[in-house]
C-alpha positions in Angstrom: 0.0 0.0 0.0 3.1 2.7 1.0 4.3 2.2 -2.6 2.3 5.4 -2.9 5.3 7.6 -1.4 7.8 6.0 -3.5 8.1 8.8 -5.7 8.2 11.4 -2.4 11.4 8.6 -1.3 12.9 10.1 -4.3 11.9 13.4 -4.1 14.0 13.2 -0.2 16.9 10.6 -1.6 17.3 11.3 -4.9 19.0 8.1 -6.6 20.5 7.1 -3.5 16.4 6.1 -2.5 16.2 4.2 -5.9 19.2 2.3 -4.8 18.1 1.9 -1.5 14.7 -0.2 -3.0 17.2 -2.6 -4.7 19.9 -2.6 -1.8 17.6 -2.9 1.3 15.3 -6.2 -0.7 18.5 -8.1 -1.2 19.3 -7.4 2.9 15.5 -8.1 3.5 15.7 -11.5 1.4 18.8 -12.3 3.0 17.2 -12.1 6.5 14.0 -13.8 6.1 15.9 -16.9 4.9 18.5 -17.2 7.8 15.7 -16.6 10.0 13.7 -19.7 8.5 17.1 -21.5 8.5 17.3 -20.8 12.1 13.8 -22.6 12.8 16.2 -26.0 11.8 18.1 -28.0 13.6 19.8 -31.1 13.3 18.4 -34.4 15.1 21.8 -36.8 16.5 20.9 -38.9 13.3 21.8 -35.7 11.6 18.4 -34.9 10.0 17.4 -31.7 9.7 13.7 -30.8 11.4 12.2 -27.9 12.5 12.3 -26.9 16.3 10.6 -23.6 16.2 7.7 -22.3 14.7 8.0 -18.5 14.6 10.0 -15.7 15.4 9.0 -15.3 18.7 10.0 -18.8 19.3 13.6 -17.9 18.0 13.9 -14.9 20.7 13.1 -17.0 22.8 15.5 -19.7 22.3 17.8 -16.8 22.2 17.3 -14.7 25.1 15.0 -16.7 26.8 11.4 -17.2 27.5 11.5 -14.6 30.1 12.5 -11.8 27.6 12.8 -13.0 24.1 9.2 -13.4 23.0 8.3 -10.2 24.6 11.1 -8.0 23.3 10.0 -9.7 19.7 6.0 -9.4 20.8 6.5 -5.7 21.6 8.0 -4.6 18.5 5.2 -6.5 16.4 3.1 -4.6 18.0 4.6 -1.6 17.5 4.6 -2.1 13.6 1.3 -3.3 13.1 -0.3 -1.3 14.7 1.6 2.0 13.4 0.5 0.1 9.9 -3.2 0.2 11.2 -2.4 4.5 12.1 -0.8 4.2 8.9 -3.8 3.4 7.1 -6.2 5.5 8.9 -4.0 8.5 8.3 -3.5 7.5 4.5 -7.4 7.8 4.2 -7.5 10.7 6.0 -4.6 12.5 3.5 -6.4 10.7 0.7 -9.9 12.3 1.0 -8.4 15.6 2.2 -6.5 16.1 -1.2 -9.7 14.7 -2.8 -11.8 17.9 -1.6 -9.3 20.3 -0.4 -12.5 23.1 -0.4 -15.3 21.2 1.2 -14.6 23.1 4.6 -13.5 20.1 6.6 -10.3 19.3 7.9 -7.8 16.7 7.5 -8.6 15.7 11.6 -12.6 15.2 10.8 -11.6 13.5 7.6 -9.6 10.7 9.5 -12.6 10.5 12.0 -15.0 9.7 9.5 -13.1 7.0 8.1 -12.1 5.5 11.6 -15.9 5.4 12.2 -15.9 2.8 9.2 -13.4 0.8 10.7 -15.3 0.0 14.2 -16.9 -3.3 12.5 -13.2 -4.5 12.7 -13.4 -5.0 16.9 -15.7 -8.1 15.7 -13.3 -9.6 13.6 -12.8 -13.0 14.8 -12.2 -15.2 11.3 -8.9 -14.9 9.5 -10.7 -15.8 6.5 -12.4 -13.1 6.4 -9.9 -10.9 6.8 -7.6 -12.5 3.9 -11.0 -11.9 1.3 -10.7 -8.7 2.3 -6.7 -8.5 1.8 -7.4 -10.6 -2.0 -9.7 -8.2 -3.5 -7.5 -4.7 -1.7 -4.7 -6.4 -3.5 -6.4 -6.9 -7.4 -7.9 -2.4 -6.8 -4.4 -1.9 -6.1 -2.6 -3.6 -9.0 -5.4 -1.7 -11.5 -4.8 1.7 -9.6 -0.9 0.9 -9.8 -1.2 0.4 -13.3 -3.6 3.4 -14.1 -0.9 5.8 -12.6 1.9 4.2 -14.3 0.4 4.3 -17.4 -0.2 8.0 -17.1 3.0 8.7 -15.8 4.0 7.7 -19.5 1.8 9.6 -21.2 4.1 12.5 -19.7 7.5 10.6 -21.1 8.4 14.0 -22.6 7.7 16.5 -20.1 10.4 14.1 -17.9 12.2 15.8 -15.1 15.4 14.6 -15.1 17.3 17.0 -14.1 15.2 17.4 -10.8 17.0 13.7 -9.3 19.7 14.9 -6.8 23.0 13.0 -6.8 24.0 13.8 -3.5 22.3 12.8 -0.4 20.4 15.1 1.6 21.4 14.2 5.2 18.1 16.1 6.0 15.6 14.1 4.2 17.1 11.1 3.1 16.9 9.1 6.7 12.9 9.9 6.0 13.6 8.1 2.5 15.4 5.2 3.8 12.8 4.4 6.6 10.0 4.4 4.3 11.9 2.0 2.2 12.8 -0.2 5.3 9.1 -0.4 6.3 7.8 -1.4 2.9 9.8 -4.8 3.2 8.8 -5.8 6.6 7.8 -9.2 6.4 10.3 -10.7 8.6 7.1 -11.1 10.8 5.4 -13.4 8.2 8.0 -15.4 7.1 8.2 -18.3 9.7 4.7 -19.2 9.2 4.2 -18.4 5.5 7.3 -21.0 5.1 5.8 -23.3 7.8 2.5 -23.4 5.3 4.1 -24.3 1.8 3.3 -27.2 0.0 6.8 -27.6 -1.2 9.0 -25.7 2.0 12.0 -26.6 -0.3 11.3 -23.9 -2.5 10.9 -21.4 0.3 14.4 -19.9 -1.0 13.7 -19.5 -4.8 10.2 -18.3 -3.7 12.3 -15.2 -1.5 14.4 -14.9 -4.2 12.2 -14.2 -6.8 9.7 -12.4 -4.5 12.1 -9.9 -3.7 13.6 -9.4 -7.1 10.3 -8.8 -8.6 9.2 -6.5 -5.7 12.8 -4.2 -6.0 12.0 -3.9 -10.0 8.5 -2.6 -9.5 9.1 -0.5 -6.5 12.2 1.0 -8.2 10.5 1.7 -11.5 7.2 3.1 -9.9 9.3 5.4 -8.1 11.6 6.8 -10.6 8.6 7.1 -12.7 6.4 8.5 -10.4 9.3 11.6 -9.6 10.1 12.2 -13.0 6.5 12.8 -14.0 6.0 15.5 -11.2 9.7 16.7 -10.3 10.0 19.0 -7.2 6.7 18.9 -7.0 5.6 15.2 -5.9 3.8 15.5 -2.6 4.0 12.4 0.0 1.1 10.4 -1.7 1.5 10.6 -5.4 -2.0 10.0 -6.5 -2.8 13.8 -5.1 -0.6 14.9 -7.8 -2.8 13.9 -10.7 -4.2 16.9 -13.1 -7.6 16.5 -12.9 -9.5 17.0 -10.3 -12.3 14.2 -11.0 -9.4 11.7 -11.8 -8.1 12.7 -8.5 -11.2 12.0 -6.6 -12.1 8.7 -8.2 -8.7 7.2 -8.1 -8.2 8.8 -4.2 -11.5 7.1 -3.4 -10.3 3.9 -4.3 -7.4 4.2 -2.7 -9.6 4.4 0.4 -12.0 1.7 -0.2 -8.6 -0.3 0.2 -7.0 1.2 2.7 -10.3 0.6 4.5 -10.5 -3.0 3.5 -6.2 -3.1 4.3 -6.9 -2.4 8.0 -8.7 -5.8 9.2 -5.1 -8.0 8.4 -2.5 -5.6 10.7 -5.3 -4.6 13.2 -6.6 -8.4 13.5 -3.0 -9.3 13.9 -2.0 -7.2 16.7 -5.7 -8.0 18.3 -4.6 -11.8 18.5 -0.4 -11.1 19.9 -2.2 -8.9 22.6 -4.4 -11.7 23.8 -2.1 -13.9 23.3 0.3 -11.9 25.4 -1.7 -10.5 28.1 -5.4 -11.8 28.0 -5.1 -16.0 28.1 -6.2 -16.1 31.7 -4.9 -16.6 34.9 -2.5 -18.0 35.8 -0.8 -17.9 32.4 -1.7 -14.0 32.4 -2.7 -11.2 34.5 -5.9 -10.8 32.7 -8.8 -13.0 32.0 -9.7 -14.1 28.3 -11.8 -11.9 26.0 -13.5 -14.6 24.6 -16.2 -16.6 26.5 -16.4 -20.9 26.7 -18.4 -21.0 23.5 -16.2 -18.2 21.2 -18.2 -15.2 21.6 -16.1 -12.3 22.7 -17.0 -10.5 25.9 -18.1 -7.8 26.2 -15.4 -6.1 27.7 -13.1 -8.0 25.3 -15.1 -5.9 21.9 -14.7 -3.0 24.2 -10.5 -3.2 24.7 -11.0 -3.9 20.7 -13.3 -1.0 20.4 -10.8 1.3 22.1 -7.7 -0.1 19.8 -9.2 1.5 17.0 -9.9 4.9 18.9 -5.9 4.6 19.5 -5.1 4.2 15.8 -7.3 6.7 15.0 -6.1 9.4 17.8 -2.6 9.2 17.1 -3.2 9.3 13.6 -4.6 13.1 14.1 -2.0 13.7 16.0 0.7 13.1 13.8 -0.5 14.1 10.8 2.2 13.1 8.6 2.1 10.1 6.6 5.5 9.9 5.0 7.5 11.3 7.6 5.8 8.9 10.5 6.5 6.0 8.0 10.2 6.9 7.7 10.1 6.9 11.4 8.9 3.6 12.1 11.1 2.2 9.3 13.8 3.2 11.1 13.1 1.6 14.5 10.9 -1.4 14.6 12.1 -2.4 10.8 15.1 -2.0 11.0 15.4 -4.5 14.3 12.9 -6.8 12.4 14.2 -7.3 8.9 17.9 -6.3 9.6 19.4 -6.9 12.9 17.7 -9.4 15.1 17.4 -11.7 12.0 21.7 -11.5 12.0 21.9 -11.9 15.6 20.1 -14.9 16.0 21.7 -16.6 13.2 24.9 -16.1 14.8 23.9 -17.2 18.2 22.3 -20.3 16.9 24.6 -21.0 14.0 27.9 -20.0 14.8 29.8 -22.8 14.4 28.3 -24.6 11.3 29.0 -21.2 9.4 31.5 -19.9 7.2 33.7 -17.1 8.1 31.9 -15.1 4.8 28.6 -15.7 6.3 29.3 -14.7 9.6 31.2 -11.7 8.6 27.7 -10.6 6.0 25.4 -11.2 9.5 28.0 -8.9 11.3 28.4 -6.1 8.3 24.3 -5.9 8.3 23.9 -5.6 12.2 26.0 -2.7 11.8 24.0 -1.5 9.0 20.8 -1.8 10.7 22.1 -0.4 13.7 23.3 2.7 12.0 20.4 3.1 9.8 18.0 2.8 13.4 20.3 5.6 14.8 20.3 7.9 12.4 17.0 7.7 10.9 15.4 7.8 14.3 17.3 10.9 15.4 16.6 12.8 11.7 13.1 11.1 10.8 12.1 12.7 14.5 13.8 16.2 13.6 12.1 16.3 10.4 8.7 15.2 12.4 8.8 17.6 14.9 9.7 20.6 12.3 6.7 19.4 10.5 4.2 19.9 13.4 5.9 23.2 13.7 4.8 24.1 10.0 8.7 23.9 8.6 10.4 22.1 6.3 12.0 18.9 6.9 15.4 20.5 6.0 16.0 23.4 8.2 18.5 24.6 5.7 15.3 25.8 3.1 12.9 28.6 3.2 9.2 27.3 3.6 5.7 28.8 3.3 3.4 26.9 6.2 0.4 26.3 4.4 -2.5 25.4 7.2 0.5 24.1 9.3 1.2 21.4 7.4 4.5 21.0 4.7 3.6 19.5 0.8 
């Protein structure tokens, strides 16, 4: 869905952001397959089985049940539910730009569409959450397409010359952690492997995955800037030319943002209960579902109030691709980069090569600086943007209803 601020990526990291796409999939594919290879062990017969079933399980064979799966728990928290602000926000920016003079505010806009999402607290079938997820993902591919295809109606009106070559110490951080969060799926990976017919091809499935998923992302963005220049804004369909094209594509952008929501929310729903609300004296809490699979009523209520959350700090923090670049740079960069490396060493240490152990080490460090450094410049450029300035405090602005295009 965040493929939308691609082009803005590019707009903050120039050609550095493009190779960033590419880069940070071949780190990202890296890591979900020494994380799946760290699910496997070898019986005293020397056959190789599988001893853990998801990340969580990993930290915790790591750092121990005490402190593992909660360490790992609290940071998928943290990114799904900033996806579920992420969405909510998203509408809200999408139906703003949509009718920038019907009178109401970006705030009321991501109210409204909150107030759709308040069926989700009933959720209690994955299956109807991945229809949901199926038909989001077919709108987006046709929207995808309709915006690449008049990005190239534009081939000669091309803006070059607008790509910066050097990086932006400023703005690119933002760049990079929007990149980072568009390949989280270090959360997924255990189970989606745990799942396949054929678990064999779990490598060449990354492999291609990721290779397909760098080409697109790279194109749409270099695309997406050079159609609109200086002037892409942080969700590229607001930059179409007509205002009825805007509106209809915005729209059903929203319909799937809307229908995006269910997967992260009912996700983080199910690690919280699993967490904190089994029942004593496995928890502090009691369950939120009942002996016969009806939720409580105070467990729809804790639900209820989940989406109030999303929808509160989404008004809050009204900035969609700065708050992405943040997040990026904490939660997925420990994720996809650095806790994937760390394990693999821990666990297997001594049946690697010196090569292999020396990559793991070389993308800790990588991850650790990227976390540092985007954190401490994504949450510059964040709070300059609630003050109504640019992101780079080194160029003039003009604060248009406190908020920076």
């Amino acid at each position: 869905m965040f493929i939308v601020s691609f082009p803005y990526a590019v707009l903050q990291g120039g050609y550095w952001a493009i190779f960033a796409i590419i880069f940070v999939s071949y780190i990202c594919c890296h890591t979900g397959k020494i994380l799946v290879d760290c699910l496997y062990d070898e019986d005293k017969y020397g056959n190789v089985i599988r001893v853990h079933c998801s990340y969580v399980d990993v930290a915790n064979h790591v750092w121990g049940s005490k402190l593992g799966g909660k360490i790992v728990n609290v940071a998928q928290i943290i990114e799904l539910l900033m996806t579920c602000i992420l969405y909510v926000l998203l509408c809200g920016e999408l139906i703003h730009g949509s009718f920038p003079n019907a009178g109401v505010d970006l705030s009321s806009w991501i109210m409204i569409s909150t107030a759709l999402l308040l069926p989700c607290a009933f959720l209690q079938s994955i299956k109807s959450v991945s229809w949901l997820s199926f038909w989001c993902t077919v709108a987006h591919m046709i929207i995808n397409a309709v915006i690449i295809i008049f990005c190239f109606t534009k081939i000669e009106e091309w803006k070059w010359n607008d790509i910066q070559l050097e990086i932006d110490i400023w703005t690119f951080p933002i760049s990079l952690g929007i990149v980072v969060f568009s390949y989280t799926s270090q959360i997924f990976v255990p189970t989606l492997e745990g799942n396949m017919t054929n678990p064999q091809r779990f490598s060449c499935m990354m492999n291609w995955t990721h290779i397909a998923a760098a080409a697109f992302k790279a194109l749409f963005a270099l695309i997406g800037f050079l159609t609109f220049g200086m002037g892409t804004k942080e969700v590229i369909s607001n930059n179409l030319p007509s205002q009825p094209f805007i509106i209809v594509i915005n729209i059903i952008f929203v319909i799937k943002a809307l229908f995006s929501y269910p997967l992260p929310y009912f996700a983080a729903v199910e690690i919280l209960e699993e967490t904190f609300f089994r029942g004593k004296p496995k928890t502090f809490f009691p369950q939120c579902i009942d002996s016969v699979g009806k939720l409580k009523v105070w467990g729809v209520a804790l639900r209820l109030w989940l989406v109030i959350v999303t929808m509160l700090l989404a008004i809050f923090i009204p900035h969609f691709a700065i708050l992405m670049g943040l997040i990026g740079s904490f939660t997925g960069t420990m994720l996809s980069f650095v806790w994937p490396c760390y394990f693999h060493l821990k666990i297997k240490w001594h049946k690697l090569r010196w090569y292999s152990r020396a990559w793991d080490i070389v993308i800790i460090i990588l991850g650790l600086c990227c976390a540092a450094v985007g954190m401490y410049y994504s949450g510059r450029a964040l709070v300059r943007a609630l003050q109504g300035l640019p992101t780079d405090p080194y160029k003039t602005h003009i604060p248009i209803h406190g908020r920076v295009n």
